[in-house]
C-alpha positions in Angstrom: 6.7 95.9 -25.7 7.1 92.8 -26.7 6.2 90.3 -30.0 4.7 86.9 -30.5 4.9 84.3 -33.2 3.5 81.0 -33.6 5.7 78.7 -35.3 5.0 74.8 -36.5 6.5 72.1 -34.9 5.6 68.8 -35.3 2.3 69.6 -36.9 1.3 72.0 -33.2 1.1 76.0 -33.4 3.8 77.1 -30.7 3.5 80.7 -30.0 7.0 82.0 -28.6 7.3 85.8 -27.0 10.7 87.6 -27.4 10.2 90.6 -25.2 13.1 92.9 -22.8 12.1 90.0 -20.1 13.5 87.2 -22.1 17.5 87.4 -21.4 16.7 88.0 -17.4 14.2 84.9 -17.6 17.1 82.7 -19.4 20.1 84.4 -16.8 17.6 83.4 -13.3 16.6 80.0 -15.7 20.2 78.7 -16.9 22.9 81.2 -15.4 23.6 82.0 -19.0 23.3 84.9 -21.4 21.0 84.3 -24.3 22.9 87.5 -26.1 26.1 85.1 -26.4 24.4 82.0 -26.7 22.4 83.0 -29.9 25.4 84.5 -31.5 26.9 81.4 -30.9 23.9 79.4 -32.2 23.8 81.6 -34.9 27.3 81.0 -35.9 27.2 77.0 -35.2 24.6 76.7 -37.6 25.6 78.3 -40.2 23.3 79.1 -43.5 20.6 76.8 -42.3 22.2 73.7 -43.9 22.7 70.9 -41.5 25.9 69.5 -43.8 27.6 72.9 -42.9 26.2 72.8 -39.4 28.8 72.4 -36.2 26.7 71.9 -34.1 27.5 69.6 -30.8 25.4 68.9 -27.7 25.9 71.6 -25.9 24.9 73.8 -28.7 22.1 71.9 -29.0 21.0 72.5 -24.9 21.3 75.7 -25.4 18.8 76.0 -28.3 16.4 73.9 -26.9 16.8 76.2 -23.4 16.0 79.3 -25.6 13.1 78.3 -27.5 11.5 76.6 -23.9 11.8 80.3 -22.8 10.4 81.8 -25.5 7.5 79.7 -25.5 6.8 79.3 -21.8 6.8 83.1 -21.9 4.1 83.3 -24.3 1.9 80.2 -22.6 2.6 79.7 -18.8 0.7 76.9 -19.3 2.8 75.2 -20.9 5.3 72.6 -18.8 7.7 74.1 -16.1 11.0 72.2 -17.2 12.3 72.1 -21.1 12.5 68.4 -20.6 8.6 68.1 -20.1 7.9 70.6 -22.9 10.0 68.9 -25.3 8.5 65.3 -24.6 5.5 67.0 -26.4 6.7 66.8 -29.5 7.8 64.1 -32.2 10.5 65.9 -33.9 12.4 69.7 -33.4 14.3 70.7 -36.3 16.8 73.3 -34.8 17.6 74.2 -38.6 13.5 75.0 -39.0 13.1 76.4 -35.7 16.0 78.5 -34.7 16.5 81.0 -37.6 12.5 82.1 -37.2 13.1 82.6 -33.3 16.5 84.5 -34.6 14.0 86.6 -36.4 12.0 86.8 -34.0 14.3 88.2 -31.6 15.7 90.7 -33.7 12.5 92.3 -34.5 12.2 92.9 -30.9 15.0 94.4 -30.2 14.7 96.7 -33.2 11.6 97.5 -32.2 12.8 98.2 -28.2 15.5 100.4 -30.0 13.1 102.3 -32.1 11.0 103.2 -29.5 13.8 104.4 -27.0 15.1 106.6 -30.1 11.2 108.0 -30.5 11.4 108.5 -26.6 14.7 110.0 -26.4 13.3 112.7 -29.6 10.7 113.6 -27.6 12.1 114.2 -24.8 14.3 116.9 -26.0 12.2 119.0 -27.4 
C-alpha cells in the first residue's frame, strides 16, 4: 500500500510516494536510514519557523535526499540524481516542504500499521 501527494514547489505539482519501499530505496540510495534522519529533520527544524531552525548542511542533504526519493518513487521519470532534480526548480523551502512530506510519511505508516492489525484480527479467528 502505499500514498501519493502532490505538493507545490516553485509554482510545479510534485507528486511524492511514501510507501514500505521508501526506507530500503534511501538505505541502497544514501547508506542511511530515513527513520533517523527524519526524526532528526524533524527535531532540527523545529515548529516550522526558520528563526528557531538549527538546521546546518548536512541536515539540509539529507532533506533534499528524502524528498528526491519520495518523488522519484512517484515519477521514474523524473532525473536519476537529486542534483539534476533539484536544478529544476527556482527555490525549495525545506520549512514549506518537509512538514507535508512528515505528514506524508506518517499517514503511511499508520496506514501500513492499520492494516497489519486488520490482518492479524483476521487471522485469529
Amino acid at each position: 500500500m502505499s500514498l501519493i501527494k502532490n505538493l507545490e514547489i516553485d509554482g510545479k505539482q510534485v507528486p511524492f510516494k511514501a510507501s514500505a519501499a521508501i526506507p530500503r530505496i534511501y538505505r541502497i540510495k544514501f547508506g542511511r536510514d530515513i527513520y533517523k534522519d527524519l526524526s532528526a529533520l524533524e527535531k532540527a527544524v523545529g515548529k516550522d519557523k526558520e528563526e528557531s531552525s538549527s538546521l546546518d548542511m548536512f541536515s539540509l542533504e539529507m532533506f533534499e535526499n528524502i524528498a528526491y526519493v519520495m518523488a522519484k518513487h512517484a515519477d521514474l521519470g523524473i532525473p536519476d540524481t537529486p542534483e539534476e532534480w533539484l536544478d529544476e526548480f527556482n527555490t525549495f523551502s525545506i520549512y514549506q516542504i518537509l512538514p507535508q512530506l512528515i505528514e506524508l510519511w506518517g499517514l503511511n505508516v499508520k496506514t501500513d500499521v492499520e492494516a497489519k492489525k486488520n490482518f492479524a484480527r483476521q487471522s485469529v479467528r
